[in-house]
N, C-alpha and C positions, 0 to 999 in steps of 0.2 A: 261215786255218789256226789253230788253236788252239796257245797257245802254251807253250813249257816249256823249262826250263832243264836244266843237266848239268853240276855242281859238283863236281871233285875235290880233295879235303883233301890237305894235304903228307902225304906219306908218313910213318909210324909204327913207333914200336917193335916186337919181338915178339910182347908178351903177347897183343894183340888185344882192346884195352881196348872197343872198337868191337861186339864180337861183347856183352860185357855191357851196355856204354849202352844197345844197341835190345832185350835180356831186361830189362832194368827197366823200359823203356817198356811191353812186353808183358804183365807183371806187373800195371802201374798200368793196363791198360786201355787204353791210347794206343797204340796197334802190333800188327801182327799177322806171322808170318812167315809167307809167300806166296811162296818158293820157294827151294826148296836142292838144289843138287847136284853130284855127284861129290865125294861124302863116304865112297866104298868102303863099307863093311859099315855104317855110320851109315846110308846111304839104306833099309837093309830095315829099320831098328829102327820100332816104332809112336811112343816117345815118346826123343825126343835131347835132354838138359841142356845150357844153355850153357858149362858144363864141358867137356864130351866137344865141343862144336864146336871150343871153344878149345885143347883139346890137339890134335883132328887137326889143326886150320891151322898149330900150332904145330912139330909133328913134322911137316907138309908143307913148311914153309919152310926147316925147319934143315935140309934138304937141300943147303944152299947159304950155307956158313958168311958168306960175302963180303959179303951184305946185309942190312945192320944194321937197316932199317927195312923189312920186308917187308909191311906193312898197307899195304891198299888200302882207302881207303873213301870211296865216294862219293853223293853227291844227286842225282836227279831228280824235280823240283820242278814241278807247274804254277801255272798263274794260279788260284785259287783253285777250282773242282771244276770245272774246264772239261774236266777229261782225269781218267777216273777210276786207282785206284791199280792197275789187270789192263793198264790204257793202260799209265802209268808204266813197269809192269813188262817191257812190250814193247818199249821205247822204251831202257829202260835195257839189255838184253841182249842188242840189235842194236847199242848203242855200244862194248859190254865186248868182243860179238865183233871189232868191228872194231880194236880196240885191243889184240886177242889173247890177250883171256882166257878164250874161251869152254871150253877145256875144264880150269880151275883149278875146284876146289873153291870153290861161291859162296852167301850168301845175302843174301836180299833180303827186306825190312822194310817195310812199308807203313804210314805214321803218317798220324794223324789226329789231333795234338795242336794244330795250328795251324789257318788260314785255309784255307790253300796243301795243294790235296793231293800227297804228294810219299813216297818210296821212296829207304832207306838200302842200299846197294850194300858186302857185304864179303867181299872175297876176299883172296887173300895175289900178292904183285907174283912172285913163286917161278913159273917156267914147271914142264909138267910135263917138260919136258928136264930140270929141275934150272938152269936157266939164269932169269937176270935177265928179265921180258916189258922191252922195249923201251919207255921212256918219254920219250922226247928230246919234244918237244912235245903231249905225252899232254892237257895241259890245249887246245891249240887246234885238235887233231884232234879231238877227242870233239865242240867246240864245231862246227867245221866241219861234221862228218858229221850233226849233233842239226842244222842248219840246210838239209842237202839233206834230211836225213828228213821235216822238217817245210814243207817247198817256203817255205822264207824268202829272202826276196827283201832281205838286210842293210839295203843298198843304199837303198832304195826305204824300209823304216821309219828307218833315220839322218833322211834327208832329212823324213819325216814327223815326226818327233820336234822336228827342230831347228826346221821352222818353226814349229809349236807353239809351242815354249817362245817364238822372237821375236815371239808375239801379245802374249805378256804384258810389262807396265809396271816397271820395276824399278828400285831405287835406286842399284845397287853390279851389278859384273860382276859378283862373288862370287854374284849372284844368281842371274843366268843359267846361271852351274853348277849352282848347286843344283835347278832347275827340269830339267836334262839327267840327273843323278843320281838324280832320282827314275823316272828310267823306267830306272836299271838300268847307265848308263855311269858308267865311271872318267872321270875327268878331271883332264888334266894341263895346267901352264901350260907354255907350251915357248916359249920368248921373249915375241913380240907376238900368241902366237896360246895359244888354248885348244883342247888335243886330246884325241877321244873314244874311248873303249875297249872297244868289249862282245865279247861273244863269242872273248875267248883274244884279240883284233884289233885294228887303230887300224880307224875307224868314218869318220872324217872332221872337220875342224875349223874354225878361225872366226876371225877376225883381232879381239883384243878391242876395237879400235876401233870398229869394225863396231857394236860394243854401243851408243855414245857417245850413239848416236840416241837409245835406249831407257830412257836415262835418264830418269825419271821428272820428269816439269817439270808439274805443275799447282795452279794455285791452289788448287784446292780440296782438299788431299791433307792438310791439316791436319782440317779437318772431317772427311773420310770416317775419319779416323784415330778422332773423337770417336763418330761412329757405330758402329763397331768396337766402342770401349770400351762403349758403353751398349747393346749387344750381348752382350757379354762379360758386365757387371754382371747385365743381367737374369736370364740364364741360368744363373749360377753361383751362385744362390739356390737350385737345383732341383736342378741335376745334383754328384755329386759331382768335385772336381777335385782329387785324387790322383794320384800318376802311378804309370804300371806300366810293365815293362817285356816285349816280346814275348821277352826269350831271360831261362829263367830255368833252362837247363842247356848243357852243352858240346856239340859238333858243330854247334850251329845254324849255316847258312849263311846265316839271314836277316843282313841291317844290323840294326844295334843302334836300337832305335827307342823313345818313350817314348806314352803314349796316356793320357788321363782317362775319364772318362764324361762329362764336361762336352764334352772336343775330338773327342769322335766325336760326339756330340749338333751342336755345330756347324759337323760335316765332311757329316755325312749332312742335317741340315734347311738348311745356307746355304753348302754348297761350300767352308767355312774349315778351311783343313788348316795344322796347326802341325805342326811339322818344329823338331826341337831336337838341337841339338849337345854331342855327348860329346867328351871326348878322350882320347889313347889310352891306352888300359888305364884309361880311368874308369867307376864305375860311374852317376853321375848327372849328368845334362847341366848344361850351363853357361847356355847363350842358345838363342834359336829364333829362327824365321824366319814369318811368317805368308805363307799364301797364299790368297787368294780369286780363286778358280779361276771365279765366276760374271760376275767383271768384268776377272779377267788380271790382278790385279796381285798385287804380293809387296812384302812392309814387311817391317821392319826389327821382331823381336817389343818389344827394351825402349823403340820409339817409340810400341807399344800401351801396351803394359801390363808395368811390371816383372815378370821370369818369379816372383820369389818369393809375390809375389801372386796372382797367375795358378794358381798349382797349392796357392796356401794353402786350407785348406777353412773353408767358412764356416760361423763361429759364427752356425745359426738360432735361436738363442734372444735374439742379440743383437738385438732389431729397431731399436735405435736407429743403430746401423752401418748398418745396411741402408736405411733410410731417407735417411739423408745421400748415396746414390748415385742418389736416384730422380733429380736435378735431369737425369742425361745423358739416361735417357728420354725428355725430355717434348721432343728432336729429331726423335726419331721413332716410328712406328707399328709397335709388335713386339709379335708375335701370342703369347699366352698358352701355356701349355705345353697345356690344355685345348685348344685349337683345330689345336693342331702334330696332337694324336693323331686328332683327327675330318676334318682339312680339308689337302689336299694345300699345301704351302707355297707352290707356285708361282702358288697361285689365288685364294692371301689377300690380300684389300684393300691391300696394304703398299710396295706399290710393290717389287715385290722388284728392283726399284725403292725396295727398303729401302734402299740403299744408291745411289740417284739424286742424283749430284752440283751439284743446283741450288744456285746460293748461297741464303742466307737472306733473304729480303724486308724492307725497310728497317721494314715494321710491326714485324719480330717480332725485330728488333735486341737488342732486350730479353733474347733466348736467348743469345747471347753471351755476356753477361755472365753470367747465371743458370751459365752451364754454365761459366766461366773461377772463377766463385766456390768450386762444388761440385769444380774439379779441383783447388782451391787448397787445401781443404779434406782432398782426400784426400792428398794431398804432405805437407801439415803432421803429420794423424795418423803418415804412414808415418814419419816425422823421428823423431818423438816415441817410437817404436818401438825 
């Protein structure tokens, strides 16, 4: 079944700050309004200003001195255009009925600013009794009913999730949260146990010793670290590494997330997704986490590569910089940015198995050293900085 979410924002002041966020999205091109109703004499007009929506909801709620934050406004989001925005829209106003809004005054917004196709939901929390609609657990009913609508079986994806995440190799428990958060759970520690959240719910949990196993123990986890890097070097000659960030107005219900063109270049050709950590109310992240999802494992990102480096963009005119890093290459076989665009990565000579953890052969001992010299080199420069 195709999957989709059903986000409700804390309730809001009067003004109905909400009805303008998605007329500016509409403005800019990004949004379209896809359906409004029970707006009294507003429904016969040909063209309605987000003015006149804003004062009917306005004068619809003051009917009801007692509630101070009478904005409702809510997301339904899917997995990227798996559920078109007419889907959305059906999905969302079979949950509002069920939550007892169907006959309030409502409109519904269809953006197409992100990945994720997904529909902003606003109506006023004012019953047309004049009465408070009923919200006592408004966020885990909505989620409930969004889960028989969509025949999800909770139960059965926790279980698929978690054992996922314990394929992969990890250094720190902290990690294996992060590996469960990225498909969408809270996660809380609650004594000896880590416990999971989605859907308004607890999901199910894990005793963190359980992890202890998983801790990562291999000899060769220092190397594959230098293969990374000379991964990283090659590639951040070509692409630029910038960061951006995916929320760059209010209501977003995404996580806060940061991306390059360099870390989507080696999410999309070698399964390596960096995940970097904000804190709260910050605006740029602090550290990240790597994961290479093609062999399970998850590092530690400043055991790769300091993040200030990592997102520093590189002087191409320096070619003398650039050259003092070829020493990591010559570990291994990485395919040209020419061949990435002609030749499927997975077909390329490279052992993708690019990252096959044999030790190094007592002939070519010699690499070792070559590449302990070139890492010693780049340490010194960064001092010197």
């Amino acid at each position: 079944m195709d999957s989709a979410t059903f986000i409700i924002m804390d309730a809001a002041g009067g003004k109905f700050r909400a009805v303008n966020y998605n007329a500016k999205k509409v403005i800019a091109g990004n949004a379209k309004l896809i359906y409004f109703e029970n707006f009294g004499a507003l429904q016969h007009k040909e063209h309605v200003s987000k003015e006149e929506f804003e004062v009917y909801l306005q004068k619809y709620s003051s009917r009801n001195k007692h509630i101070k934050k009478p904005v409702f406004h809510g997301v339904c989001s899917a997995k990227g255009k798996n559920l078109s925005h007419e889907a959305l829209k059906d999905i969302a106003l079979k949950i509002m009925d069920h939550l007892g809004y169907s006959d309030n005054p409502m409109l519904i917004f269809a953006h197409s600013d992100t990945e994720n196709n997904h529909v902003h939901v606003v109506t006023s929390r004012v019953g047309l009794n004049g009465k408070k609609i009923k919200d006592s657990y408004e966020k885990k009913r909505a989620n409930h009913y969004l889960n028989t609508l969509l025949g999800r079986n909770t139960t059965e994806e926790f279980n698929l999730h978690l054992h996922t995440a314990l394929a992969y190799k990890i250094t720190t428990a902290a990690q294996f949260s992060l590996l469960m958060e990225r498909e969408g759970y809270s996660v809380k520690k609650d004594g000896e146990f880590f416990v999971f959240y989605k859907y308004g719910k607890k999901q199910g949990s894990i005793q963190i010793r359980k992890l202890s196993d998983k801790i990562l123990s291999d000899n060769n986890h220092a190397f594959h670290i230098r293969q990374l890097q000379a991964l990283i070097y090659k590639y951040k000659r070509n692409c630029n590494s910038r960061l951006n960030s995916n929320q760059t107005v209010s209501y977003s219900t995404s996580p806060l997330k940061f991306h390059s063109e360099l870390t989507d270049f080696l999410k999309e050709n070698f399964g390596l997704e960096f995940c970097f950590f904000v804190g709260k109310d910050k605006e740029n992240p602090y550290g990240y986490s790597l994961i290479d999802h093609q062999h399970k494992e998850v590092y530690k990102g400043s055991d790769v590569m300091k993040m200030d480096y990592l997102i520093k963009e590189e002087d191409l005119a320096n070619k003398s910089s650039i050259k003092k890093t070829e020493g990591f290459e010559s570990l291994i076989e990485i395919p040209s940015m020419e061949e990435l665009h002609t030749v499927s990565v997975a077909d390329l000579p490279i052992n993708l198995n690019l990252f096959d953890l044999r030790p190094i052969s007592e002939g070519t001992t010699h690499k070792n050293k070559h590449l302990d010299e070139e890492e010693e080199f780049y340490l010194k420069r960064r001092r010197k900085r």
